[in-house]
ROLUM-86678 format. One record per residue (C-alpha): residue in one letter; x, y, z. Coordinates in steps of 0.001 Angstrom, whole numbers. Layout:
N
<r = A c1 = X c2 = Y c3 = Z>
...
This chain:
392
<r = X c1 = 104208 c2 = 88899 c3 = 41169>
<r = X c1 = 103937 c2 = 85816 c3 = 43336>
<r = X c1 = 102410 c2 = 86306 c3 = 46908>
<r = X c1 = 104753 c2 = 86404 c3 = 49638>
<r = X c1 = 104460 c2 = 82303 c3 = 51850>
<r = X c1 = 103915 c2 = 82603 c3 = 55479>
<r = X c1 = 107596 c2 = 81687 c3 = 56728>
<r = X c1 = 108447 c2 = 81901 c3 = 60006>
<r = X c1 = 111071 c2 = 84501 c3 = 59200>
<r = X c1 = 108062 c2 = 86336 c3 = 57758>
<r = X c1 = 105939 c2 = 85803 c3 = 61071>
<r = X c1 = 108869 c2 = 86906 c3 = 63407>
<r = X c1 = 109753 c2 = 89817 c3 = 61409>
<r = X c1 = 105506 c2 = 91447 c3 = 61471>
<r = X c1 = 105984 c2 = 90858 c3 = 65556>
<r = X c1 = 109106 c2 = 92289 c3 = 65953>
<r = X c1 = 107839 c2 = 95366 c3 = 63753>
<r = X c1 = 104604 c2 = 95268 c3 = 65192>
<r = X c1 = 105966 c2 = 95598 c3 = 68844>
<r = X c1 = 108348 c2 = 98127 c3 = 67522>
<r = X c1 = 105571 c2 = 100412 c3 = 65834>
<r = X c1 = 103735 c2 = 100156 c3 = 69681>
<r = X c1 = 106574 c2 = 101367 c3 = 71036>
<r = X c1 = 106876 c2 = 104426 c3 = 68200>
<r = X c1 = 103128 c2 = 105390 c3 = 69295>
<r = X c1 = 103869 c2 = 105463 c3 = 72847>
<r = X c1 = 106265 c2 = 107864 c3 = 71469>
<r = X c1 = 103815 c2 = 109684 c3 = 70075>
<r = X c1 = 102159 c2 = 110076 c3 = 73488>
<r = X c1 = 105242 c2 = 110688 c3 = 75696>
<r = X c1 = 105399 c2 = 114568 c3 = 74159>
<r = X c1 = 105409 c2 = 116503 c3 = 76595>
<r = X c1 = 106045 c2 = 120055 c3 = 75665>
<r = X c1 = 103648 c2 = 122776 c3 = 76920>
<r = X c1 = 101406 c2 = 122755 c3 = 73655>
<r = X c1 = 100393 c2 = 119198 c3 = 73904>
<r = X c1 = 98180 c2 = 117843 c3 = 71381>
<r = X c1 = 99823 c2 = 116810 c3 = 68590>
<r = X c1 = 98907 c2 = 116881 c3 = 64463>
<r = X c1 = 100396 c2 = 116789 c3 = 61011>
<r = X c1 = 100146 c2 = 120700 c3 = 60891>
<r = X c1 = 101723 c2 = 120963 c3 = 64197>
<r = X c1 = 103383 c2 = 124624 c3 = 64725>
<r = X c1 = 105814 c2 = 125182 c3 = 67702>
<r = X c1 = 104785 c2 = 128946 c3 = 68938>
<r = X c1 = 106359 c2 = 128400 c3 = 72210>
<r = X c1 = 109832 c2 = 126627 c3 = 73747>
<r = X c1 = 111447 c2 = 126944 c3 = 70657>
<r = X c1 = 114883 c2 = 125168 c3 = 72095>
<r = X c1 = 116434 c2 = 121824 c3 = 71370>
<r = X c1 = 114089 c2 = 119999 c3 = 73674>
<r = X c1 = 111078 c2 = 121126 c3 = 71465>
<r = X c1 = 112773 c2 = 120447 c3 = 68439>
<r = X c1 = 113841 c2 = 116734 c3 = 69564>
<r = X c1 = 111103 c2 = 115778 c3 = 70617>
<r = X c1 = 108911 c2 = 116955 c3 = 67617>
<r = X c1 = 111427 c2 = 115352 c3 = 65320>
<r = X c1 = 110717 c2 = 112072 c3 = 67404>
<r = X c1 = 106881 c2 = 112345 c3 = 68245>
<r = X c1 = 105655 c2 = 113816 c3 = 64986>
<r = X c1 = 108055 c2 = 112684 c3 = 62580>
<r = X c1 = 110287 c2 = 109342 c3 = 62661>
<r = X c1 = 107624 c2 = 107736 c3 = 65169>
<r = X c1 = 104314 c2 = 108335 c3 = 63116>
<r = X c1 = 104622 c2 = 105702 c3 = 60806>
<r = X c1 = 103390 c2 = 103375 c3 = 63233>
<r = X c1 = 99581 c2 = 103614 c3 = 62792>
<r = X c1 = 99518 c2 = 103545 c3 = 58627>
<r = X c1 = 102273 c2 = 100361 c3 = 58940>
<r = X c1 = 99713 c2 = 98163 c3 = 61397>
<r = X c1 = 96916 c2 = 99262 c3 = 59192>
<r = X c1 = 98175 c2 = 98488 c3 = 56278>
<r = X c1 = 99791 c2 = 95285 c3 = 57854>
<r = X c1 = 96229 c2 = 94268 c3 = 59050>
<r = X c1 = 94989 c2 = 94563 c3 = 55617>
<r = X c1 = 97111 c2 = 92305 c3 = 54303>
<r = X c1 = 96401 c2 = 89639 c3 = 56692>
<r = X c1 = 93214 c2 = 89532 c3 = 56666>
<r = X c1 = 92387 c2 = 89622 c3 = 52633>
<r = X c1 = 92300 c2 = 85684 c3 = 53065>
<r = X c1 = 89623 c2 = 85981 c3 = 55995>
<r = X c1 = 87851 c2 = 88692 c3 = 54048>
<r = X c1 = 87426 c2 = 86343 c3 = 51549>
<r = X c1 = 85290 c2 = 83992 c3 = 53252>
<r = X c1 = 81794 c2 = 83724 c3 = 55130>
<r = X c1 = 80953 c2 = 87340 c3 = 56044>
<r = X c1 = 79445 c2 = 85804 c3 = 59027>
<r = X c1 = 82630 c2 = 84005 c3 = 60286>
<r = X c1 = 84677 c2 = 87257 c3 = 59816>
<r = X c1 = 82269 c2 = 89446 c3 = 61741>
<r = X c1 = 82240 c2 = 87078 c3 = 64139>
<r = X c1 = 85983 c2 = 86504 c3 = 64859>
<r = X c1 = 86684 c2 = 90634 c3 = 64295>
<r = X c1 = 84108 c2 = 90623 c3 = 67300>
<r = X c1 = 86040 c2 = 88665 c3 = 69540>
<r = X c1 = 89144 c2 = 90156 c3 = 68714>
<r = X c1 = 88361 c2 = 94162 c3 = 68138>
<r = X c1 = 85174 c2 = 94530 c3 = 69311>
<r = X c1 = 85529 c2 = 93018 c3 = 72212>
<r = X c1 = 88801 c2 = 94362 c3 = 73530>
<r = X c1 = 87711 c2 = 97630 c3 = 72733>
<r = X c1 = 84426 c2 = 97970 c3 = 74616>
<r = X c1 = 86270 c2 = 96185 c3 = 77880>
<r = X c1 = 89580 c2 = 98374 c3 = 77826>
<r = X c1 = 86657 c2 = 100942 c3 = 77326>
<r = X c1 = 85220 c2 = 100439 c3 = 80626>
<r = X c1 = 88309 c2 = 99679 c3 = 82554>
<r = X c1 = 89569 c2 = 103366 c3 = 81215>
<r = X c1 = 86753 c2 = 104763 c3 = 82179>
<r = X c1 = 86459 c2 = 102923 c3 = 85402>
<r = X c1 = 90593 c2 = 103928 c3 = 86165>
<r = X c1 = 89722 c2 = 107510 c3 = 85288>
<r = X c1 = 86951 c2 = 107998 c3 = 87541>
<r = X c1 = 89102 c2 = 106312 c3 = 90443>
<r = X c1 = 92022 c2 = 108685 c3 = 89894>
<r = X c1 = 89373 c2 = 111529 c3 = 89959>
<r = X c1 = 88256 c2 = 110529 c3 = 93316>
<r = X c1 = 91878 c2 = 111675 c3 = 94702>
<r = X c1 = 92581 c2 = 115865 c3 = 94434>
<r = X c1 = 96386 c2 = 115081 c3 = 93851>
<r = X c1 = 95627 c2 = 112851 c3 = 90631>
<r = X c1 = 92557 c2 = 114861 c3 = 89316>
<r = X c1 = 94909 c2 = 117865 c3 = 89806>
<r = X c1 = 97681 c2 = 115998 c3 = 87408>
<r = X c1 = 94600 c2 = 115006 c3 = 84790>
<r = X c1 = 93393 c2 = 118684 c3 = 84613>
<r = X c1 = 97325 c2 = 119815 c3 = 84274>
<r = X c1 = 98004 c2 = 116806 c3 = 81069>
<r = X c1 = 96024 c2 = 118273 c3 = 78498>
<r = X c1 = 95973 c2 = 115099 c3 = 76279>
<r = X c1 = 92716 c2 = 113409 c3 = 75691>
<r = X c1 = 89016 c2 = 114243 c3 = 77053>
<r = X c1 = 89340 c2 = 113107 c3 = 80313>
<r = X c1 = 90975 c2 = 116293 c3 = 81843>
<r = X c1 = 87836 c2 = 118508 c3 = 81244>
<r = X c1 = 85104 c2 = 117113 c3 = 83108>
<r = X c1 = 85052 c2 = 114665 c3 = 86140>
<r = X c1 = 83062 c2 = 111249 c3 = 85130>
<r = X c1 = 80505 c2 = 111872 c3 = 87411>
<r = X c1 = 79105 c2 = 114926 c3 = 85731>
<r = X c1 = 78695 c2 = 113273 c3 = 82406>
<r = X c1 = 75461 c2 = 113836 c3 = 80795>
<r = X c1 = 74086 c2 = 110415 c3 = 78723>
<r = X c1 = 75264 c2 = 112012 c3 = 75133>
<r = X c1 = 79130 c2 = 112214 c3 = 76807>
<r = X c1 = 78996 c2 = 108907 c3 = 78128>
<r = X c1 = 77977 c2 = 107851 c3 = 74994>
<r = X c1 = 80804 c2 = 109009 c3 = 73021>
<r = X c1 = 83703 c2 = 108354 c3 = 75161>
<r = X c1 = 82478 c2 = 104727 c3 = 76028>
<r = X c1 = 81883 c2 = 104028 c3 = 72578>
<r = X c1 = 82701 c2 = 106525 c3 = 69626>
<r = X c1 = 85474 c2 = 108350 c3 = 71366>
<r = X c1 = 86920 c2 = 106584 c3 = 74336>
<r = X c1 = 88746 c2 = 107920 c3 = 77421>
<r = X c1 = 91614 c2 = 106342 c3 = 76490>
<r = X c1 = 91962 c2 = 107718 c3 = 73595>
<r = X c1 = 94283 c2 = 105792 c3 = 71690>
<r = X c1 = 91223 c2 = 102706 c3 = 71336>
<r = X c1 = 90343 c2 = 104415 c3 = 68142>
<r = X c1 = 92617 c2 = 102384 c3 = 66210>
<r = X c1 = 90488 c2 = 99000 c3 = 67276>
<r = X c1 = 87255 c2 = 101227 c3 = 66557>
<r = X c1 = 88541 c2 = 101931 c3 = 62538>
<r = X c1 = 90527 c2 = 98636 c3 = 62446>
<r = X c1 = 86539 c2 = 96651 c3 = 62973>
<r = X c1 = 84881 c2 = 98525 c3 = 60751>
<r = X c1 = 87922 c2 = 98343 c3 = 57710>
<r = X c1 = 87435 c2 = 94780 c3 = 58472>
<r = X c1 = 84140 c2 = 94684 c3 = 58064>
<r = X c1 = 83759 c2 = 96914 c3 = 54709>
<r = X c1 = 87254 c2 = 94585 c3 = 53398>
<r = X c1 = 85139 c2 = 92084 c3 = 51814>
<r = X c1 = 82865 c2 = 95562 c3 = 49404>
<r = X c1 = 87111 c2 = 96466 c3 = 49236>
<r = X c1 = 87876 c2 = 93489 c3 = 47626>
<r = X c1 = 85266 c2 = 93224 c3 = 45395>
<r = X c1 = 85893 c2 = 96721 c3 = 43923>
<r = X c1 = 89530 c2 = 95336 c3 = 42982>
<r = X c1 = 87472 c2 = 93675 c3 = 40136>
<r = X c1 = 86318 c2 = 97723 c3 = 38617>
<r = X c1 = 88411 c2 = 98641 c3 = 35983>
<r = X c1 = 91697 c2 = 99922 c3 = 36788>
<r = X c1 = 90728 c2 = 103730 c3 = 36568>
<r = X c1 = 88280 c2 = 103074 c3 = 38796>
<r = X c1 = 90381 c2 = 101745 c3 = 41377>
<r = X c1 = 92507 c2 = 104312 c3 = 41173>
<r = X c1 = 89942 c2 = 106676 c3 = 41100>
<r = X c1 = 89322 c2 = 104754 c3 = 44698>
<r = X c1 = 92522 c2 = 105188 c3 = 45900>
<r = X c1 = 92841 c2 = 108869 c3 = 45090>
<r = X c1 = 89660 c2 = 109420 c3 = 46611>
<r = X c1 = 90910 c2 = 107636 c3 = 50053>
<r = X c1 = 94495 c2 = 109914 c3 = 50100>
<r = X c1 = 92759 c2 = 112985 c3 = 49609>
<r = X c1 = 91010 c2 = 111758 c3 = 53035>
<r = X c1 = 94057 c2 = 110585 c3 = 54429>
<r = X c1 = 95962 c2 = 113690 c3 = 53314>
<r = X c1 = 93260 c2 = 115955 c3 = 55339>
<r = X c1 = 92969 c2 = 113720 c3 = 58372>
<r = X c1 = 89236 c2 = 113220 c3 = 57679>
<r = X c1 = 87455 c2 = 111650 c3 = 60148>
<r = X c1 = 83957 c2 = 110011 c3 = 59563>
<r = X c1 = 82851 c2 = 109526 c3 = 62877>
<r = X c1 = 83714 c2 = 105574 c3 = 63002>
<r = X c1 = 86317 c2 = 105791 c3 = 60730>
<r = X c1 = 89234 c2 = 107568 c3 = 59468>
<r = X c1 = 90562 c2 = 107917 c3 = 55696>
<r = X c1 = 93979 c2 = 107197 c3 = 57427>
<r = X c1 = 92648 c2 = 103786 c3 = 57924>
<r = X c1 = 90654 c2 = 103430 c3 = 54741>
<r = X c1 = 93748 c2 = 104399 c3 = 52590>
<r = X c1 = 96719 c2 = 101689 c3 = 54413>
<r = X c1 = 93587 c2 = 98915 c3 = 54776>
<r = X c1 = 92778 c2 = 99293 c3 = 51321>
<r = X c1 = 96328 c2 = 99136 c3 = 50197>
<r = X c1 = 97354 c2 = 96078 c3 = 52587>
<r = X c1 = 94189 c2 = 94378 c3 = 50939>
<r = X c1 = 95389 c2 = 95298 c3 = 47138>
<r = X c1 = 98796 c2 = 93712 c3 = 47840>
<r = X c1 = 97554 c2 = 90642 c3 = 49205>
<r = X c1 = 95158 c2 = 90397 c3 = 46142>
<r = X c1 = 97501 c2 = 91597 c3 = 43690>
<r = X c1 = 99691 c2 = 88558 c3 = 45080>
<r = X c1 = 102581 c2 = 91237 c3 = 45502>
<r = X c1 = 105799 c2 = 89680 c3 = 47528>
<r = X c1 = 106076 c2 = 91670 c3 = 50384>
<r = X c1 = 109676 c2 = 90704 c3 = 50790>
<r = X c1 = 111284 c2 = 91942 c3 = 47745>
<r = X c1 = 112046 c2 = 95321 c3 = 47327>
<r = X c1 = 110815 c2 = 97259 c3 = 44051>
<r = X c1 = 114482 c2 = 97401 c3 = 41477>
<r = X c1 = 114215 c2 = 101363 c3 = 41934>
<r = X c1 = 114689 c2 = 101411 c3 = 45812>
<r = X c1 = 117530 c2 = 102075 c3 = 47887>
<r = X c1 = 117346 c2 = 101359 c3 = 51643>
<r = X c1 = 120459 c2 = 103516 c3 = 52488>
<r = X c1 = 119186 c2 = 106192 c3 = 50064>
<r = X c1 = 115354 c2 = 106414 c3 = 51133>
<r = X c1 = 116738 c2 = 105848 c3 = 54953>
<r = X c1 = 118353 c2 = 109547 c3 = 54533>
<r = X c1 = 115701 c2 = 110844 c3 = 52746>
<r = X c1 = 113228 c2 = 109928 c3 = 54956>
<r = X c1 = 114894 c2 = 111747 c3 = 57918>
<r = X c1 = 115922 c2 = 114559 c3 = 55628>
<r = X c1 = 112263 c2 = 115053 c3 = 54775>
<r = X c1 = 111253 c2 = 114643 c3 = 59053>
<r = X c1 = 113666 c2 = 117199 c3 = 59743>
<r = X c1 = 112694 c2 = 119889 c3 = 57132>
<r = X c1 = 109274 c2 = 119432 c3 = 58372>
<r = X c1 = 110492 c2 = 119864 c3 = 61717>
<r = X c1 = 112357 c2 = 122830 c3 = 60683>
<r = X c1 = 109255 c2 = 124651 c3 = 59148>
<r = X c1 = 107254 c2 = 123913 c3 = 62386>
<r = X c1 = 109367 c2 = 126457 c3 = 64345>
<r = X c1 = 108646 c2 = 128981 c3 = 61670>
<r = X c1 = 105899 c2 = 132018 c3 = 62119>
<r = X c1 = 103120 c2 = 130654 c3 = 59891>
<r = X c1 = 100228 c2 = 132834 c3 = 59113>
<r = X c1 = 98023 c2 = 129805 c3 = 58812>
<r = X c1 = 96899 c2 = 127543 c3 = 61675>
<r = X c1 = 97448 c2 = 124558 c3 = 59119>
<r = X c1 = 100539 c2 = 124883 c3 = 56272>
<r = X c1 = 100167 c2 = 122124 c3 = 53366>
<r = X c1 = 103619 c2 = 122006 c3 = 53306>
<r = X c1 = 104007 c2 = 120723 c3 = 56695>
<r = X c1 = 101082 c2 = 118347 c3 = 55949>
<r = X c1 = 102658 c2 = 117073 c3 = 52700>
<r = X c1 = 105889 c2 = 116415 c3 = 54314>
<r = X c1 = 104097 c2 = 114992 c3 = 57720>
<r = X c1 = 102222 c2 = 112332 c3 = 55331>
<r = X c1 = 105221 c2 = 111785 c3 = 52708>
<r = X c1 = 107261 c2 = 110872 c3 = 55886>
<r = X c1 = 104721 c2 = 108296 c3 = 56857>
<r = X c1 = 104693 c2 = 106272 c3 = 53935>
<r = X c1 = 108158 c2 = 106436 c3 = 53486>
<r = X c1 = 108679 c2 = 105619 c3 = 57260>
<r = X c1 = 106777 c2 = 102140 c3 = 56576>
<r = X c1 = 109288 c2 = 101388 c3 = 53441>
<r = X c1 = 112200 c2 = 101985 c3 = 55521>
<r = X c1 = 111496 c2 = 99826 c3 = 58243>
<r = X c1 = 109660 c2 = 96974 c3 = 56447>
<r = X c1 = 112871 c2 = 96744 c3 = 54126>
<r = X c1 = 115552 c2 = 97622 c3 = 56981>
<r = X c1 = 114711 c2 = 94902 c3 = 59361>
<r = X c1 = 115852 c2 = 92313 c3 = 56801>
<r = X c1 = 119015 c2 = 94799 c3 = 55870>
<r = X c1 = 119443 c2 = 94518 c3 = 60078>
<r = X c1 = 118450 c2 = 91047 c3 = 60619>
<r = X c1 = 119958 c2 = 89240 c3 = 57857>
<r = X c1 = 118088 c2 = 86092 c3 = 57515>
<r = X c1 = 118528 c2 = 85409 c3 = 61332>
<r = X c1 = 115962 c2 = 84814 c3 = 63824>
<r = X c1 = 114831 c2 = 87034 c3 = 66469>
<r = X c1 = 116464 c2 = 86833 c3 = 69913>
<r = X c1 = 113831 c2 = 84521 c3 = 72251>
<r = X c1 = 113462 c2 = 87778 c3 = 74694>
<r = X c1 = 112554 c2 = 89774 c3 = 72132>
<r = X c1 = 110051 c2 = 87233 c3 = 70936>
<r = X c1 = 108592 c2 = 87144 c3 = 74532>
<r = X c1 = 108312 c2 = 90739 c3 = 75014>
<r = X c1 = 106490 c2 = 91658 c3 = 71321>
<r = X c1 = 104039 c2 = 88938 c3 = 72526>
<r = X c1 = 102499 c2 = 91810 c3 = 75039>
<r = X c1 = 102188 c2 = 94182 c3 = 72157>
<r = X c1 = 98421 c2 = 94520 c3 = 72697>
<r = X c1 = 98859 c2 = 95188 c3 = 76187>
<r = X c1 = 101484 c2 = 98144 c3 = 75828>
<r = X c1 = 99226 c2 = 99696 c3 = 73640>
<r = X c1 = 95776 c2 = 99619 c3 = 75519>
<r = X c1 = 97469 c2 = 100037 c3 = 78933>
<r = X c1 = 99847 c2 = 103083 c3 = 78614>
<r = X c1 = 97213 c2 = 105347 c3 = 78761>
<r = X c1 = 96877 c2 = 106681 c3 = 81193>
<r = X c1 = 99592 c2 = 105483 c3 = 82639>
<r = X c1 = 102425 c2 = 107283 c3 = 80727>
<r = X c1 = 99937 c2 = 111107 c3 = 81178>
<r = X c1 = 100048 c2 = 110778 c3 = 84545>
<r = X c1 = 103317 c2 = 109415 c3 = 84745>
<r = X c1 = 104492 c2 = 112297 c3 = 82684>
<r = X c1 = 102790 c2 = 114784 c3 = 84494>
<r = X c1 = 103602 c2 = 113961 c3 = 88438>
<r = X c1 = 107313 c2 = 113876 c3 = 87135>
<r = X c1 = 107494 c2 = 117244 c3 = 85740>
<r = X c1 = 105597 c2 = 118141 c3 = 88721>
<r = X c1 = 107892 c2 = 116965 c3 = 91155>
<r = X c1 = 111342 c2 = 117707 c3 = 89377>
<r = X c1 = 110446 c2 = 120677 c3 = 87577>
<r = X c1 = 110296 c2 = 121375 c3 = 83715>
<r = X c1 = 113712 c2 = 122673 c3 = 82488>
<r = X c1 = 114266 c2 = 121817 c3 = 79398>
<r = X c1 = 116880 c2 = 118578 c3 = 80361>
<r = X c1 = 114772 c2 = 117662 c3 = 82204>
<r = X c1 = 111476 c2 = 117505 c3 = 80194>
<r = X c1 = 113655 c2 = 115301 c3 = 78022>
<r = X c1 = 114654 c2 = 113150 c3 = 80461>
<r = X c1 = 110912 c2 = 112754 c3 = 81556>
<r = X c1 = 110185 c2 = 111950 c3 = 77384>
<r = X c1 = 112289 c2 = 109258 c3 = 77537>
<r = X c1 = 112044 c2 = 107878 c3 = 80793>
<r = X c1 = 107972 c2 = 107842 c3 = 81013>
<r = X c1 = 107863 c2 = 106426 c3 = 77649>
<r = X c1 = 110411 c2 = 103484 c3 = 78613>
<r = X c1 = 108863 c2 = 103060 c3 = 82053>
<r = X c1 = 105573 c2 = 102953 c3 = 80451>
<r = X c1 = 106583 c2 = 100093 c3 = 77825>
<r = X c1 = 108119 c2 = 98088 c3 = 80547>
<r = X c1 = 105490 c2 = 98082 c3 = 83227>
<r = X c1 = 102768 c2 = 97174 c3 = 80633>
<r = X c1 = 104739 c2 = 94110 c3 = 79340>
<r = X c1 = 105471 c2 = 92998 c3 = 83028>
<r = X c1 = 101883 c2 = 93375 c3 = 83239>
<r = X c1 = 100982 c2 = 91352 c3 = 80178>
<r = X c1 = 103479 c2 = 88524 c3 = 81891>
<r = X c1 = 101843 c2 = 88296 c3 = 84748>
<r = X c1 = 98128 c2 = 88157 c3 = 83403>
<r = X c1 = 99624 c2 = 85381 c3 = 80848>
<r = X c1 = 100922 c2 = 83442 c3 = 83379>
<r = X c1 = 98605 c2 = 83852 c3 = 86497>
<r = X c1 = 95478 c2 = 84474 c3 = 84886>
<r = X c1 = 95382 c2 = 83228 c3 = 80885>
<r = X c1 = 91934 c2 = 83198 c3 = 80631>
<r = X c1 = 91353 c2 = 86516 c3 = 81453>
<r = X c1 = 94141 c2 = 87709 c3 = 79333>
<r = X c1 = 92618 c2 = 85889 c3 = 76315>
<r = X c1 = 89298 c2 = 88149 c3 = 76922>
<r = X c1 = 91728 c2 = 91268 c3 = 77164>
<r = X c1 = 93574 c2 = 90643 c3 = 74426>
<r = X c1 = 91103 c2 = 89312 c3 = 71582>
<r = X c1 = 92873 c2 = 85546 c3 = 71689>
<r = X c1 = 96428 c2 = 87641 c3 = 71422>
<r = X c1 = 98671 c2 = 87804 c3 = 74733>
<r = X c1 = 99844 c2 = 83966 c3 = 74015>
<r = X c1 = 103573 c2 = 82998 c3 = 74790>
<r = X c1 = 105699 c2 = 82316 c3 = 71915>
<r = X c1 = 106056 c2 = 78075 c3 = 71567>
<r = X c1 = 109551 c2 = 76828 c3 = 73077>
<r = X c1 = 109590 c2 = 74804 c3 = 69366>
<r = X c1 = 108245 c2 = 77700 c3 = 66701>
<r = X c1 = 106618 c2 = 76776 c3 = 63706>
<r = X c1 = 105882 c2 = 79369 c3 = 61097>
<r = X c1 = 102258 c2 = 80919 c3 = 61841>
<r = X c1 = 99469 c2 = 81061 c3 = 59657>
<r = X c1 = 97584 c2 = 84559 c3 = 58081>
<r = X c1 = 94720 c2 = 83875 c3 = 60194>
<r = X c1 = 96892 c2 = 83283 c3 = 63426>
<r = X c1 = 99199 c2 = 86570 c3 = 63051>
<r = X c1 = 95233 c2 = 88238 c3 = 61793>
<r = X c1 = 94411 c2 = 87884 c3 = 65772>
<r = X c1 = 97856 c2 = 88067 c3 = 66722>
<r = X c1 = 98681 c2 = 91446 c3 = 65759>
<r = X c1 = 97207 c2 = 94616 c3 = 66983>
């Protein structure tokens, strides 16, 4: 198969999805039903109504491919990179992973231990159950806490992704040269990494949810596969309604009265949704799009991609939770608050990334990794590397 040329349809249409796969994991963390935390073995024991059952559907089902497609995006783009002077790519995943994490690090922490100065907001942190922060106020963290949630587990918990996507990045070139073991090897590999990914295993820097989408982004770009055709034996229409068929079985099953805490048959159909999630999309935008280009706006606003997803939490928690404070939690209007918080959310942080673009680039360069740049007023199709640092 012949490997897919960097068009500028091509660039435009990993933006648009990118953005639109932020916007699915603020999704994720707009769920606001009493039992907050979510997982693939997710069971609904209380609120059983169509609130619950919405908003499961949504948060742990069509919106969770989102992580696996930017990982396995990122893998893609950066096989060329990985391919080069180890020293150059540790160097330029520094400025744009490490970096970004370790300052939106301290800025979370800093944030949380402001809110936790005022009774009203440490009241609505101790009442949002999401995350580590709601526990224990900052200033009674011994050194081993601060350790972890500065570093291995931040605050803002949803920096984990930058955390696994550096250290993919930096094991992608030992990935790569595996490729070259003989086939049962490699898929020896591969089996090994979606058992992990199948179990959520976590390995303490790195998750096999990451090791499994990296890995295959990295085997596509070395395989030379063209992302842009569609294998002979798919259907977009076809896999569309399976996809959702499969989400809302899965949904189904998490209302029932398990008599396990985790049911592999909510697992299987959690991670079969996932990958099938990714096809759907990838394949649909062109179905949507047809060869056109992306509006300008839209363009614009997937440019602040990075900055919707390191800046809406905590900002959608404790939006979230001072709502259903204030205007109570029937189940209208916990729905209401789900979409609302999560739409609020999106557009202050992009308002945000406009303003730090505009008034203060330099900074937003630091913030960003090199990323939070405004699309040119003449486009011209962008290279792996640029779209490597350009995408979350």
């Amino acid at each position: 198969m012949r490997n897919s040329p960097m068009t500028d349809y091509l660039s435009k249409k990993i933006k648009i999805l990118s953005f639109l796969a932020i916007v699915m994991v603020v999704l994720v963390h707009a769920y606001n039903q009493p039992e907050r935390v979510l997982h693939s073995w997710k069971l609904v024991k209380t609120g059983e109504n169509w609130n619950a059952w919405a908003q499961l559907f949504i948060s742990n089902g069509v919106a969770r491919y989102g992580i696996p497609f930017f990982f396995l995006v990122s893998g893609w783009l950066n096989y060329r990179k990985a391919r080069g002077a180890f020293a150059d790519l540790a160097l330029t995943r520094l400025r744009t992973l490490a970096l970004p994490y370790f300052l939106w690090s301290a800025i979370s922490l800093f944030v949380f231990w402001l809110a936790q100065q005022n009774d009203f907001m440490w009241a609505l942190m101790q009442a949002n159950p999401i995350g580590p922060f709601a526990t224990t106020r900052l200033a009674d963290y011994s050194a081993s806490q601060w350790w972890t949630r500065s570093v291995v587990y931040p605050v803002a918990f949803q920096l984990w992704f930058l955390r696994d996507l550096f250290v993919c990045s930096l094991l992608a070139p030992l990935l790569i040269a595996a490729f070259a073991l003989p086939r049962a090897l490699v898929a020896l590999m591969f089996a090994g990494f979606a058992v992990l990914f199948f179990n959520g295993a976590d390995f303490y820097l790195v998750e096999g949810e990451g090791l499994l989408f990296f890995s295959a982004g990295l085997l596509l770009a070395h395989c030379g596969a063209d992302v842009q055709q569609a294998p002979r034996w798919f259907r977009l229409r076809w896999w569309a309604v399976l996809w959702l068929a499969v989400i809302a079985l899965k949904t189904g099953l998490a209302f029932a009265h398990w008599d396990v805490s985790r049911p592999l048959a909510i697992i299987a159909l959690y991670r079969l949704s996932q990958v099938m999630g990714i096809a759907v999309v990838w394949f649909g935008y062109d179905r949507v799009m047809r060869g056109a280009a992306p509006a300008p706006a839209a363009l614009r606003m997937a440019s602040h991609a990075f900055i919707v997803y390191v800046l809406h939490v905590p900002l959608l928690n404790l939006a979230t939770q001072a709502a259903l404070t204030l205007f109570g939690n029937t189940d209208a209007m916990r729905f209401a608050v789900y979409a609302g918080s999560a739409a609020g959310s999106i557009g202050v942080c992009v308002l945000a990334g406009r303003a730090m673009t505009r008034w203060a680039p330099t900074l937003s360069a630091l913030l960003t990794g090199g990323r939070a740049t405004p699309p040119p007023s003449t486009p011209t199709p962008a290279t792996p590397q640029q779209l490597t640092s350009e995408t979350v």
